[in-house]
Backbone as XML, in Angstrom:
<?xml version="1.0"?>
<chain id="A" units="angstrom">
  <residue number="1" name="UNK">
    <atom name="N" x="0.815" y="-1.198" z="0.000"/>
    <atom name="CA" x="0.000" y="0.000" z="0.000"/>
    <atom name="C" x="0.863" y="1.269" z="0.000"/>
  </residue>
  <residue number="2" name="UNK">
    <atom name="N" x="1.963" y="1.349" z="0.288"/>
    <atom name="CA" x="3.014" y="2.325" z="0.943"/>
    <atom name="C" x="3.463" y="2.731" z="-0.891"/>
  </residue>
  <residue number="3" name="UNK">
    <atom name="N" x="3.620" y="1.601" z="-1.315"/>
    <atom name="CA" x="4.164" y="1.830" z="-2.930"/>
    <atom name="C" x="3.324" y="2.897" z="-3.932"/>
  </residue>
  <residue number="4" name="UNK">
    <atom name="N" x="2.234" y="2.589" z="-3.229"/>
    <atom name="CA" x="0.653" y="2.986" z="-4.174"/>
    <atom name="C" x="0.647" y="4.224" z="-3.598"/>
  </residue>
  <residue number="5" name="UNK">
    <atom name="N" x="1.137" y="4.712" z="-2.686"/>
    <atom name="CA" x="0.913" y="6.347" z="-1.628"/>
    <atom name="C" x="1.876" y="6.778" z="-2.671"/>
  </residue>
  <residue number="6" name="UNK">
    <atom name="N" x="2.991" y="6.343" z="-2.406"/>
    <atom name="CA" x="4.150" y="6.769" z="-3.218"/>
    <atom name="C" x="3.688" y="7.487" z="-4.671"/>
  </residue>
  <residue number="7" name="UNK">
    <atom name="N" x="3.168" y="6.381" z="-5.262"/>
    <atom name="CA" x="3.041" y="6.703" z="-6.868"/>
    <atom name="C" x="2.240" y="7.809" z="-7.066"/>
  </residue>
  <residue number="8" name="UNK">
    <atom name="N" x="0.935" y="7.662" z="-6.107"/>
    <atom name="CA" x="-0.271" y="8.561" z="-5.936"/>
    <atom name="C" x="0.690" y="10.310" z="-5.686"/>
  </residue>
  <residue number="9" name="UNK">
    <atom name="N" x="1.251" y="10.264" z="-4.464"/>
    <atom name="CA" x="2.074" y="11.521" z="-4.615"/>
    <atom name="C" x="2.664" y="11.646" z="-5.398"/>
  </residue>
  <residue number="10" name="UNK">
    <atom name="N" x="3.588" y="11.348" z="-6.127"/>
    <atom name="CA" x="4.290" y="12.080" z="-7.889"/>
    <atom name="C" x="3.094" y="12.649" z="-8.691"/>
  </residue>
  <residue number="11" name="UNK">
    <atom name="N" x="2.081" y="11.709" z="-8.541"/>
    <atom name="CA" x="0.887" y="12.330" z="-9.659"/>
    <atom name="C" x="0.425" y="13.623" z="-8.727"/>
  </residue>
  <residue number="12" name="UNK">
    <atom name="N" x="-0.030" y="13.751" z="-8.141"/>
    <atom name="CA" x="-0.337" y="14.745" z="-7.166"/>
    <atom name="C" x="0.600" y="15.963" z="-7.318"/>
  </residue>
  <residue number="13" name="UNK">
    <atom name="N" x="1.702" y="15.903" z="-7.492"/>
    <atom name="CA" x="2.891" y="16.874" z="-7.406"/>
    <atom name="C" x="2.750" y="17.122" z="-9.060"/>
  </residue>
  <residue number="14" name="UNK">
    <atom name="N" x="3.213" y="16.133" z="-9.860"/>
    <atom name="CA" x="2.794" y="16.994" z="-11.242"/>
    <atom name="C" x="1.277" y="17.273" z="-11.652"/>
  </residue>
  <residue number="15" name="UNK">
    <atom name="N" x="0.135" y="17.265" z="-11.035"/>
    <atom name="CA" x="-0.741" y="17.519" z="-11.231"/>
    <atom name="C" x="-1.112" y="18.811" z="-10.372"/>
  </residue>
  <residue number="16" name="UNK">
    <atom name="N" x="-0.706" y="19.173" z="-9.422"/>
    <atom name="CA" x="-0.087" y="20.395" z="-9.177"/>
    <atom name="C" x="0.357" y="21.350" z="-9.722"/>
  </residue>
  <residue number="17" name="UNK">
    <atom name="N" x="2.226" y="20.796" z="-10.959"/>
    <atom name="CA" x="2.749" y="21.776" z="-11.293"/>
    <atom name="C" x="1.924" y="21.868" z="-12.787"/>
  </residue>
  <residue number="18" name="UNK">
    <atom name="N" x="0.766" y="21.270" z="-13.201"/>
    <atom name="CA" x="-0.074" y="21.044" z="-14.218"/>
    <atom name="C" x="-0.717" y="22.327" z="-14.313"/>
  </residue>
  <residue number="19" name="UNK">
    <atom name="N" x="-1.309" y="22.635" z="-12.768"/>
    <atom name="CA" x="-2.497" y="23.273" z="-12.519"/>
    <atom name="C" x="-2.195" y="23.926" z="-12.218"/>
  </residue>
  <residue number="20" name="UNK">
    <atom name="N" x="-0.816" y="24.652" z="-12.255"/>
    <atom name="CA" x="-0.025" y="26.150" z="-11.344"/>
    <atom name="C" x="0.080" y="26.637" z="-13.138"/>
  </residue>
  <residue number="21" name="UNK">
    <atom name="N" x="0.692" y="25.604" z="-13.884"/>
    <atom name="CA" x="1.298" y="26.174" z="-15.182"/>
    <atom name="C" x="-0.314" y="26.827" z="-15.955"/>
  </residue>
  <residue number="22" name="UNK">
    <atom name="N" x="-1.664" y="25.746" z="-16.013"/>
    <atom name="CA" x="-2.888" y="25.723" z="-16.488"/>
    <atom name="C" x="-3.534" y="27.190" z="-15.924"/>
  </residue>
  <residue number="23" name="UNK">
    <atom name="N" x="-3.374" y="27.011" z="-14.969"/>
    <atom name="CA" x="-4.161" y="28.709" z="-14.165"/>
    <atom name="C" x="-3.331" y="29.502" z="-14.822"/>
  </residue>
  <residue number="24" name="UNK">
    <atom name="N" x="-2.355" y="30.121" z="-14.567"/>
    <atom name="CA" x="-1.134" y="31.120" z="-14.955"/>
    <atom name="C" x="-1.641" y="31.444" z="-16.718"/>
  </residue>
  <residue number="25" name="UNK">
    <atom name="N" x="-1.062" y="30.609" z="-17.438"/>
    <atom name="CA" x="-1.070" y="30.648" z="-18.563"/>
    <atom name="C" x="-2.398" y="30.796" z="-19.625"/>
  </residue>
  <residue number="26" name="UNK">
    <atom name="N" x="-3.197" y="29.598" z="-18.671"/>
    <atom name="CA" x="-4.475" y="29.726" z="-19.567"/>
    <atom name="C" x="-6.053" y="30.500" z="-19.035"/>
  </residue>
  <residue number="27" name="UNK">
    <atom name="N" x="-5.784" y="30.458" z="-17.617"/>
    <atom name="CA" x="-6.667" y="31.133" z="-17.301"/>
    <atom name="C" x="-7.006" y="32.963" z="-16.903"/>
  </residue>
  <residue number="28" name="UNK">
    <atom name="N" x="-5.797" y="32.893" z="-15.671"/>
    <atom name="CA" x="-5.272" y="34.045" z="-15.166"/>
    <atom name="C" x="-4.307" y="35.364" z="-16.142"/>
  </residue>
  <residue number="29" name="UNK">
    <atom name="N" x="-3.484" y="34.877" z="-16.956"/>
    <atom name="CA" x="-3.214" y="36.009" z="-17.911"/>
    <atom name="C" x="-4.097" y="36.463" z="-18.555"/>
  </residue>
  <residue number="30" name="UNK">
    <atom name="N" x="-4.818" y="35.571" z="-19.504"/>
    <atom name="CA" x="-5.245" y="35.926" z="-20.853"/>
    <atom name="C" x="-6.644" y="36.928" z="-19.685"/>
  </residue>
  <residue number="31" name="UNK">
    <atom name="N" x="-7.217" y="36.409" z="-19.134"/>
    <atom name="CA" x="-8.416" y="37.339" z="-18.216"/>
    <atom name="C" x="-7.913" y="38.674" z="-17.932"/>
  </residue>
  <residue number="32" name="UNK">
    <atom name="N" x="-6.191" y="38.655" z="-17.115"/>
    <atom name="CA" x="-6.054" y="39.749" z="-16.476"/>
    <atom name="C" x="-5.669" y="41.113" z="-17.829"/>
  </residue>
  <residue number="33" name="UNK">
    <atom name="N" x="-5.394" y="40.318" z="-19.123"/>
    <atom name="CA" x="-4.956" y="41.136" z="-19.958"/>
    <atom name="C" x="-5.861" y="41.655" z="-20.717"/>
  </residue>
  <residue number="34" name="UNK">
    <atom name="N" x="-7.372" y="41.051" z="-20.745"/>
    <atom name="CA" x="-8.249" y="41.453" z="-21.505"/>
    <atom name="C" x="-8.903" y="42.600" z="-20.643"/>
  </residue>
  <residue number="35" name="UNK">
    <atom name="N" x="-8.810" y="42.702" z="-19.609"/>
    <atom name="CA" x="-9.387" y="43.158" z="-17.980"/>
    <atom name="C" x="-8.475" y="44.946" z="-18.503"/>
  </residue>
  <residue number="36" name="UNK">
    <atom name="N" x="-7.159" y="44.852" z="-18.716"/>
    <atom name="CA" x="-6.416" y="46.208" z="-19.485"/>
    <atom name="C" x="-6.545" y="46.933" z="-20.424"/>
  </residue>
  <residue number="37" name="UNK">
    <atom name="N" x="-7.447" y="46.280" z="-20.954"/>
    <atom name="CA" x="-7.985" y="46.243" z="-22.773"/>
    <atom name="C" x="-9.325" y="47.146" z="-22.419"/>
  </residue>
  <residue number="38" name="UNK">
    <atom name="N" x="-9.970" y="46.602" z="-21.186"/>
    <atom name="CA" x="-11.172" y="47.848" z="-20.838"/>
    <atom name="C" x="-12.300" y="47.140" z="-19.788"/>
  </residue>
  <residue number="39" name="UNK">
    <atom name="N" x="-12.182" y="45.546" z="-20.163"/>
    <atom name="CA" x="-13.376" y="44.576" z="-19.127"/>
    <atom name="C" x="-12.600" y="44.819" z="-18.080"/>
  </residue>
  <residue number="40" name="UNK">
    <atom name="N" x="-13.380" y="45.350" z="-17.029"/>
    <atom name="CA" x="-12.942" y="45.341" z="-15.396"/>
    <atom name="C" x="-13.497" y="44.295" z="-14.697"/>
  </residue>
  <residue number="41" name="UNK">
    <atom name="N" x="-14.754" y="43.678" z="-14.948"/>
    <atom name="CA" x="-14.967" y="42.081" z="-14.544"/>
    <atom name="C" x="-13.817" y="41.193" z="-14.659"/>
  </residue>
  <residue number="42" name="UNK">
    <atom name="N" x="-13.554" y="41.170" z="-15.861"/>
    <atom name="CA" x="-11.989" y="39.909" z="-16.330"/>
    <atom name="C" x="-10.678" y="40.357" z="-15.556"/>
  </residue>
  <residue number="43" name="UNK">
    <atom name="N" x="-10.618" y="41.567" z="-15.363"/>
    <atom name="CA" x="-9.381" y="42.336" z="-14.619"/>
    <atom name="C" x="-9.347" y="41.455" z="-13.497"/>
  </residue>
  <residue number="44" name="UNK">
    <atom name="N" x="-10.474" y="41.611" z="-12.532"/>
    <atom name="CA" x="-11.056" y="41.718" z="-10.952"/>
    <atom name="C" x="-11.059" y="39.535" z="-10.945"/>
  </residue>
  <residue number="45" name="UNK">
    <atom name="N" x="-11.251" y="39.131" z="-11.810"/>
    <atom name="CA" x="-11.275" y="37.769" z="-12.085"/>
    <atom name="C" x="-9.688" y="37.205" z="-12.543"/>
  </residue>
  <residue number="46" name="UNK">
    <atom name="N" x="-8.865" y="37.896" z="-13.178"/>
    <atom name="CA" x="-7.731" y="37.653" z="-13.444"/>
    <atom name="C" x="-6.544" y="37.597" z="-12.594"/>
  </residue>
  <residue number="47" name="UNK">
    <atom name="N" x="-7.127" y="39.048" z="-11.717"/>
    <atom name="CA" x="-6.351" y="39.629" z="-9.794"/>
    <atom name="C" x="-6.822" y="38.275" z="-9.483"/>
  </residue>
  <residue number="48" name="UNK">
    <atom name="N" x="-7.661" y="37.825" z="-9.192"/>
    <atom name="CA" x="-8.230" y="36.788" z="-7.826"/>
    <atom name="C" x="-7.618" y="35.291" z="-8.082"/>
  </residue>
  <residue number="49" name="UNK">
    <atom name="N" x="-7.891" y="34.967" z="-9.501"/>
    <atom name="CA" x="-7.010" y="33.724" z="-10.047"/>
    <atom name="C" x="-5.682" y="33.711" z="-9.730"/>
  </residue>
  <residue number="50" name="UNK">
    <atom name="N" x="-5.016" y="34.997" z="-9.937"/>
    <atom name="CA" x="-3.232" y="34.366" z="-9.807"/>
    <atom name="C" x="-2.408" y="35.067" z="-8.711"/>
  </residue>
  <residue number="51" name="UNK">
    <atom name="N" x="-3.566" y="35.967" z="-7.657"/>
    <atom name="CA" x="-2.724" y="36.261" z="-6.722"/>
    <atom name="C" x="-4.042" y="35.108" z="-5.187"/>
  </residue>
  <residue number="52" name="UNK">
    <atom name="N" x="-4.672" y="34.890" z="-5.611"/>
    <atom name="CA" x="-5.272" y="34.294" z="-4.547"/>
    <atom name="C" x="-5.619" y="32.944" z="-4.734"/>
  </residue>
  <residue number="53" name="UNK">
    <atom name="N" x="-6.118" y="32.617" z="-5.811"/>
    <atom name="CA" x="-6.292" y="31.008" z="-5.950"/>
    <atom name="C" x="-5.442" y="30.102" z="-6.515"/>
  </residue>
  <residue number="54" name="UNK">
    <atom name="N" x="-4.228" y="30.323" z="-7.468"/>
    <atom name="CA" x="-3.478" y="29.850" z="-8.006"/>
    <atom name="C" x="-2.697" y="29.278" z="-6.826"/>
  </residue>
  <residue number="55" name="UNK">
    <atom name="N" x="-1.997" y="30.580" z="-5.987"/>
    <atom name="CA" x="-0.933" y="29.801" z="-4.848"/>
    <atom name="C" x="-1.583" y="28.682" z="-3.917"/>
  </residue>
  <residue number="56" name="UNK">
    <atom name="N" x="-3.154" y="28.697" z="-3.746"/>
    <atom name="CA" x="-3.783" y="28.143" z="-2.499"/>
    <atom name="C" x="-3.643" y="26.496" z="-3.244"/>
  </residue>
  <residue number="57" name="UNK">
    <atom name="N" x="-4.327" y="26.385" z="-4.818"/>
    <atom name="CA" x="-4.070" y="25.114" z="-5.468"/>
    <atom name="C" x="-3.123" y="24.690" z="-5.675"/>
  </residue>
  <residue number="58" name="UNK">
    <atom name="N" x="-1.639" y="25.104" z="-6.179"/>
    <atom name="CA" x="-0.723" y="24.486" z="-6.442"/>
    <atom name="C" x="-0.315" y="24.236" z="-4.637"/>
  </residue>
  <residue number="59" name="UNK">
    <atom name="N" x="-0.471" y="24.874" z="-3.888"/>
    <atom name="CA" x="0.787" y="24.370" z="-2.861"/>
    <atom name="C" x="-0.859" y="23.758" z="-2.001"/>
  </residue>
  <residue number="60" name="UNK">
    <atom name="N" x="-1.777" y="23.298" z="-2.295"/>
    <atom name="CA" x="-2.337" y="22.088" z="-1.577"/>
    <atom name="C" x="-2.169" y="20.722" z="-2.076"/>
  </residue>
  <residue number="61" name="UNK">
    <atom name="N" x="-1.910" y="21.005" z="-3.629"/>
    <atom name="CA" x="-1.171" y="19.369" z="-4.459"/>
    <atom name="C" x="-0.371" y="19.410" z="-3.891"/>
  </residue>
  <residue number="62" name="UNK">
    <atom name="N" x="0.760" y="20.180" z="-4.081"/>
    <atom name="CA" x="2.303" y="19.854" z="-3.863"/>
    <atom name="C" x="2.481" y="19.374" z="-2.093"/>
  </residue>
  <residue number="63" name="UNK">
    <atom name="N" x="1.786" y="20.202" z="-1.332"/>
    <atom name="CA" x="2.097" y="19.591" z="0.067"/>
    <atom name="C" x="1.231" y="17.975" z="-0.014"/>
  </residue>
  <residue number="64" name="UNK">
    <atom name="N" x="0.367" y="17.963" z="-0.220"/>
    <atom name="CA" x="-0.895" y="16.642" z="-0.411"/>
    <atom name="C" x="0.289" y="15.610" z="-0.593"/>
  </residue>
  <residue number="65" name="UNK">
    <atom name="N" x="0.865" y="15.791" z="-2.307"/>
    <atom name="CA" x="1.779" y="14.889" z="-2.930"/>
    <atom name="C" x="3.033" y="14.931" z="-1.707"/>
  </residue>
  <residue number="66" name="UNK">
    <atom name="N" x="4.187" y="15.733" z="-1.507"/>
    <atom name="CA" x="5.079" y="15.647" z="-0.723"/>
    <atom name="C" x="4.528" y="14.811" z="0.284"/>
  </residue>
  <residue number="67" name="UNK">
    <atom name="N" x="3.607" y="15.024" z="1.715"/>
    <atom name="CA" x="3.911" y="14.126" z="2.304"/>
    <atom name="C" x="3.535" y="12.540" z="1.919"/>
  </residue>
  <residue number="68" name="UNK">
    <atom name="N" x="2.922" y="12.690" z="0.709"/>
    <atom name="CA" x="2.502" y="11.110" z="0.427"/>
    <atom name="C" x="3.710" y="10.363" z="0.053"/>
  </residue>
  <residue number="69" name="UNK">
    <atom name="N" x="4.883" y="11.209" z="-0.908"/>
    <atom name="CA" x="6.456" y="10.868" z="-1.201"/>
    <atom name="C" x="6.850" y="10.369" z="0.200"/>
  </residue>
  <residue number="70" name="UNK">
    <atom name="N" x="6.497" y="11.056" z="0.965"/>
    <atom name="CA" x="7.635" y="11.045" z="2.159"/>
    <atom name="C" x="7.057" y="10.146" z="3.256"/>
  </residue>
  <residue number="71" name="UNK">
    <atom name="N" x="6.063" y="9.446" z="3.146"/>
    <atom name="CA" x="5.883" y="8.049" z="4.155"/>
    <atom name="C" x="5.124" y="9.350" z="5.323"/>
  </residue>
  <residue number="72" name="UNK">
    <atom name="N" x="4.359" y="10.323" z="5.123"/>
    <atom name="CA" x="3.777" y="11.296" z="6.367"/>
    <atom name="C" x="2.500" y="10.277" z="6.869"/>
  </residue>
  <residue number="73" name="UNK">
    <atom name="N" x="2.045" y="9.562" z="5.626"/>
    <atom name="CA" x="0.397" y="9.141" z="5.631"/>
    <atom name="C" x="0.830" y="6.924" z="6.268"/>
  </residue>
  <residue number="74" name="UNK">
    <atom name="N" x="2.298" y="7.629" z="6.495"/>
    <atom name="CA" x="2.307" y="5.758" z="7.055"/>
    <atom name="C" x="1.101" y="5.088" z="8.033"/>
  </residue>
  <residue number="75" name="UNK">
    <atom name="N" x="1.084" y="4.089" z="8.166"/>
    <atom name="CA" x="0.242" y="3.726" z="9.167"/>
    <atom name="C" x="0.476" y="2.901" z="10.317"/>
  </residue>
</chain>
């Protein structure tokens, strides 16, 4: 079972750096840049994606995955 935690955390950790790269790139720029262009909805949606929800998702995978790497969830 310890093997299967293991594997489960790597996926967890790149599914993480998946969803740090996915927000950033595909969600949070293209919003915050259209938001400059004149939409202040997409602005106010673009702020909230990559200074408030982006860090909260990537570093709840990445800690999730880390301690599953690291034997935290032993039994």
């Amino acid at each position: 079972m310890n093997s299967v935690r293991k594997y489960l955390g790597v996926i967890w950790i790149v599914l993480g750096l998946f969803a740090g790269y996915f927000s950033i790139t595909s969600v949070g720029l293209p919003k915050f840049q259209s938001g400059l262009a004149g939409n202040t909805s997409d602005m106010v949606f673009g702020i909230i994606m990559l200074i408030i929800l982006t860090p909260i998702i990537v570093g709840a995978l990445l800690t999730f995955g880390y301690y599953a790497v690291t034997d935290e969830y032993d039994q």
